[in-house]
N, CA, C and O of each residue as an XYZ file, in Angstrom:
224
protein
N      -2.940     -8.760     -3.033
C      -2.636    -10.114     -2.631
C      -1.778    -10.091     -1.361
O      -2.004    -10.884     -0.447
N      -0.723     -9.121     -1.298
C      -0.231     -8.978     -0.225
C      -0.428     -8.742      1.209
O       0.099     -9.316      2.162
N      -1.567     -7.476      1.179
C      -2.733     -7.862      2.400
C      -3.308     -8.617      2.663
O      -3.138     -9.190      3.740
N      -4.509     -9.059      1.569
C      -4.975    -10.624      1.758
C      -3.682    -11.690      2.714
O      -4.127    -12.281      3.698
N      -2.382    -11.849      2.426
C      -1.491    -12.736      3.110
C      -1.623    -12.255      4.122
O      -2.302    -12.869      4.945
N      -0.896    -10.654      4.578
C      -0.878    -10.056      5.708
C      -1.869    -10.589      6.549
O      -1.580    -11.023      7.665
N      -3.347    -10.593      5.976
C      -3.951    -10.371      7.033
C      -4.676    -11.846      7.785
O      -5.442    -11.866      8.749
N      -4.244    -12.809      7.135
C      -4.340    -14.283      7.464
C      -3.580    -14.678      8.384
O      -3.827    -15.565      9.201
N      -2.176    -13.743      8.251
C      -1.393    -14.257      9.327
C      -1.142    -13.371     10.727
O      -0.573    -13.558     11.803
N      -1.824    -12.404     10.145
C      -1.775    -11.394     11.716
C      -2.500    -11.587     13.019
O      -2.381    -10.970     14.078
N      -3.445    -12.800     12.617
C      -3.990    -13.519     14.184
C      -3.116    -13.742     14.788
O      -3.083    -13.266     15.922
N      -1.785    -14.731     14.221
C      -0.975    -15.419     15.056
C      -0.556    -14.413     15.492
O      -0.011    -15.020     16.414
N      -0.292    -13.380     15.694
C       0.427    -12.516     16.537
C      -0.151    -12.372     17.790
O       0.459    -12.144     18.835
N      -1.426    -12.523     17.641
C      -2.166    -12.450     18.701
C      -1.963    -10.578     19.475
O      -1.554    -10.270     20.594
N      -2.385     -9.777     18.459
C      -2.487     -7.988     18.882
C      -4.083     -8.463     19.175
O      -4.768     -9.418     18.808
N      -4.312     -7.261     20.048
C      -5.651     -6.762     19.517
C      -6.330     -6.689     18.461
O      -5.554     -6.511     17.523
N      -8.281     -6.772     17.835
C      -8.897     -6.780     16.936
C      -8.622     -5.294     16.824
O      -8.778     -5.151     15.611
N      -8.243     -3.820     17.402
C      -8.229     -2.774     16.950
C      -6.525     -2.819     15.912
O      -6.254     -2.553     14.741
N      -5.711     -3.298     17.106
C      -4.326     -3.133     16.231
C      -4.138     -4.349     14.982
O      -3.159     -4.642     14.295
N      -5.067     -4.716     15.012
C      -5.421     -6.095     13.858
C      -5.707     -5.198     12.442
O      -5.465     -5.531     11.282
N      -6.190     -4.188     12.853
C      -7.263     -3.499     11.743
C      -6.426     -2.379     11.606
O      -6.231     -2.159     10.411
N      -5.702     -1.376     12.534
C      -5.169     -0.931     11.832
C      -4.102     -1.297     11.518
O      -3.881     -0.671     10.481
N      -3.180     -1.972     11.745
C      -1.851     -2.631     10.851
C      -2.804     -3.236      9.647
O      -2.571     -2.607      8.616
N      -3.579     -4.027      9.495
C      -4.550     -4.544      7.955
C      -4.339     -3.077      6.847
O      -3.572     -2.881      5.905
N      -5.386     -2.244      7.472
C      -5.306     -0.594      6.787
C      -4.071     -0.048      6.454
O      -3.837      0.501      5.378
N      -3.147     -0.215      7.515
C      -2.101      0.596      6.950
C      -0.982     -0.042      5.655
O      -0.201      0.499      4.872
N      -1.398     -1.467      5.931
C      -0.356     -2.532      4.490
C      -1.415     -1.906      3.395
O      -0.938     -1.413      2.373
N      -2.791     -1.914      3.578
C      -3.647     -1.403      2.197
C      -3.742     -0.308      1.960
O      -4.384     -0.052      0.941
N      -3.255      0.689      2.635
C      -3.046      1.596      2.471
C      -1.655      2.685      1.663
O      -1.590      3.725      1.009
N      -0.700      1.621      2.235
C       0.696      1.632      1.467
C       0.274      0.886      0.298
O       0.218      1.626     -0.684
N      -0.085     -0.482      0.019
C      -0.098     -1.120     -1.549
C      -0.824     -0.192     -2.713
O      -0.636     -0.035     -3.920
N      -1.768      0.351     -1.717
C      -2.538      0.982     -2.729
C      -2.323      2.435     -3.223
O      -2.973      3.056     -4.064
N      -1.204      2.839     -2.462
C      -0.895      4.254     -2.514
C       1.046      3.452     -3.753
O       1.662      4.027     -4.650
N       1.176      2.704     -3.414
C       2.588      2.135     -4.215
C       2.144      2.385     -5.549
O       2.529      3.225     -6.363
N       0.872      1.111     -5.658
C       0.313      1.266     -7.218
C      -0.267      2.535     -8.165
O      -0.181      2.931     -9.328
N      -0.845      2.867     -7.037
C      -1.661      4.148     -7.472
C      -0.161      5.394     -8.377
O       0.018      5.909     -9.481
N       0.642      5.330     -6.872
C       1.724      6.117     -7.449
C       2.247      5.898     -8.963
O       2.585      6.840     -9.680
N       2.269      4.831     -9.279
C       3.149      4.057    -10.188
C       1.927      4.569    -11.397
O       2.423      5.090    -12.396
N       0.465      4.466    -11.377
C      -0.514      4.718    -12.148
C      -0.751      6.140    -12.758
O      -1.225      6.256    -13.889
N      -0.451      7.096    -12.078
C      -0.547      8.569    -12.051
C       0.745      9.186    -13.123
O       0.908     10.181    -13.830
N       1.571      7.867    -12.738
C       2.853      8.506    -13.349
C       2.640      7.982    -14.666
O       2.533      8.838    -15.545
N       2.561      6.921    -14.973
C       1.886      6.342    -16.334
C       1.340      7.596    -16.972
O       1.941      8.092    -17.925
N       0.274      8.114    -16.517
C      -0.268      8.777    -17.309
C      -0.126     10.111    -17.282
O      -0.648     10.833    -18.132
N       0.653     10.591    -16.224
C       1.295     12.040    -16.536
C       2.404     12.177    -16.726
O       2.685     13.207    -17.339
N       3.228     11.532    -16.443
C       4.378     11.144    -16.809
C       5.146     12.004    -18.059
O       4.589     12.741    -18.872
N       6.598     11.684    -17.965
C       7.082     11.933    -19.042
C       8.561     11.213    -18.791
O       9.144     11.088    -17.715
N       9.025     10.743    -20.222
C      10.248      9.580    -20.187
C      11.271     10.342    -19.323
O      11.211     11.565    -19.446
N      12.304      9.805    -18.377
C      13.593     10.218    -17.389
C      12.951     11.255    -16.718
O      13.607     11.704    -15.778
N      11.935     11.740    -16.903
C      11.323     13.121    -15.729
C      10.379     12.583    -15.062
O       9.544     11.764    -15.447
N      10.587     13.290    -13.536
C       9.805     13.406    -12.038
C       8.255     13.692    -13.107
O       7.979     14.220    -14.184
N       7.411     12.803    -11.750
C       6.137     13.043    -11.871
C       5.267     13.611    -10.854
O       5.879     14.145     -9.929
N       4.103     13.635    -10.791
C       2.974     13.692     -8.987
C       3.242     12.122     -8.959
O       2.708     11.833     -7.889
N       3.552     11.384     -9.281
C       3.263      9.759     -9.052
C       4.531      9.219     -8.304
O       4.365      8.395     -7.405
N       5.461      9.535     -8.548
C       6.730      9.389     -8.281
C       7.637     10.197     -6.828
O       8.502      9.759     -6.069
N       6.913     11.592     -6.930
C       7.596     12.840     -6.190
C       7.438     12.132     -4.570
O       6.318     11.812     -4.169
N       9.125     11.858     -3.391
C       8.295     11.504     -2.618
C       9.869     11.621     -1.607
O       9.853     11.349     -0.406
């Protein structure tokens, strides 16, 4: 949802269609690497201990 916003309002900035796309990529790229992190750890996880999801 947060890209979706991002990327409605990044016309007004008026960048370039290249720097349009990659600033777009790089917010979906972080959200999806946030969640993902958070997902990995879920399931490898273990209670008060470091994970691969977490390590950073």
């Amino acid at each position: 949802m947060l890209t979706l916003m991002y990327l409605l309002y990044l016309p007004r900035a008026r960048f370039s269609n290249g720097l349009e796309w990659l600033f777009g990529m790089a917010t979906l790229v972080g959200v999806l690497a946030q969640s993902g992190g958070f997902l990995v750890h879920m399931v490898v996880g273990e209670d008060g201990n470091r994970s691969v999801g977490t390590i950073g």
